[in-house]
C-alpha positions in Angstrom: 118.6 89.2 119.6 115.2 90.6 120.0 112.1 88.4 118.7 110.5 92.1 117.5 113.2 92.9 115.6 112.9 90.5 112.7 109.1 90.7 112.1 109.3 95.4 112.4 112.0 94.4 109.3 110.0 92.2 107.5 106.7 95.1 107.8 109.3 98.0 107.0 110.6 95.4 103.9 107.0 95.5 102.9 105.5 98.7 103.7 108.6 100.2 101.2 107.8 97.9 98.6 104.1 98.4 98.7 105.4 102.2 98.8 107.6 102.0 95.5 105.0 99.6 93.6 102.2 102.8 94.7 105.3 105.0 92.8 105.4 102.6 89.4 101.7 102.4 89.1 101.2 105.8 89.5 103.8 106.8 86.8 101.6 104.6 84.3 98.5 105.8 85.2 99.8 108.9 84.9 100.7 108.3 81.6 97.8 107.0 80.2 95.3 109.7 82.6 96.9 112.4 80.8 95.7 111.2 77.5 91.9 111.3 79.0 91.6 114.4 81.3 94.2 117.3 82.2 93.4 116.8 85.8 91.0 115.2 87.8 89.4 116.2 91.0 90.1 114.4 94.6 87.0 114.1 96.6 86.0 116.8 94.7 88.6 119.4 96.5 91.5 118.9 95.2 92.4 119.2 91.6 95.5 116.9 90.3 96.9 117.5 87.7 97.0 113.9 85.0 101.0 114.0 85.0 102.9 110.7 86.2 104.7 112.5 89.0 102.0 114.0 90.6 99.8 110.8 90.5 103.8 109.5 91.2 103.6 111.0 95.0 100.1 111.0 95.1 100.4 107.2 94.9 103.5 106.7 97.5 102.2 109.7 100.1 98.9 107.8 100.4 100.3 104.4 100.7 102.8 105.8 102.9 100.4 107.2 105.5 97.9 104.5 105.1 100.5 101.7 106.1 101.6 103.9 108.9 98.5 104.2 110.2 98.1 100.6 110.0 101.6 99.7 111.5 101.1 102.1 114.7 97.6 99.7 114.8 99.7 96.5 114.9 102.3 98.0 117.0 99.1 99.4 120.0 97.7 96.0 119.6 101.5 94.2 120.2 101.9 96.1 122.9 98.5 95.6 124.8 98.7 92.3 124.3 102.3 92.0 125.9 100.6 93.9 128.5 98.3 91.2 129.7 
């Protein structure tokens, strides 16, 4: 059995955790946000709208792509080190 293999299911394990915990939060915030503002504005481009699905995705798409981004990190680093 491969070394790799445990520790890329241990980071998928937590990458779709932090993922699904981004989707919960976001469904309360929603909740309560909704009560304060109609929408809000991202980096003042984008307007999103105070509902608990869209700060739903918004939560878990960010997360998403900010954990891939670090996991391709980890993986150029693993590999450049195995290089040596």
């Amino acid at each position: 059995m491969n070394d790799t293999s445990g520790g890329r299911r241990i980071l998928l394990l937590v990458g779709a955790s932090v993922v699904v915990i981004s989707g919960v939060l976001g469904v309360f915030i929603g909740e309560n946000g909704g009560q304060v503002a109609a929408e809000i504005s991202l980096f003042g481009v984008l307007p999103l709208p105070t509902s608990p699905l869209a700060f739903s995705l918004y939560g878990m798409v960010l997360s998403a792509v900010l954990l891939a981004a670090l996991f391709a990190l980890v993986e150029y680093a693993s590999r450049v080190e195995n290089a040596r």
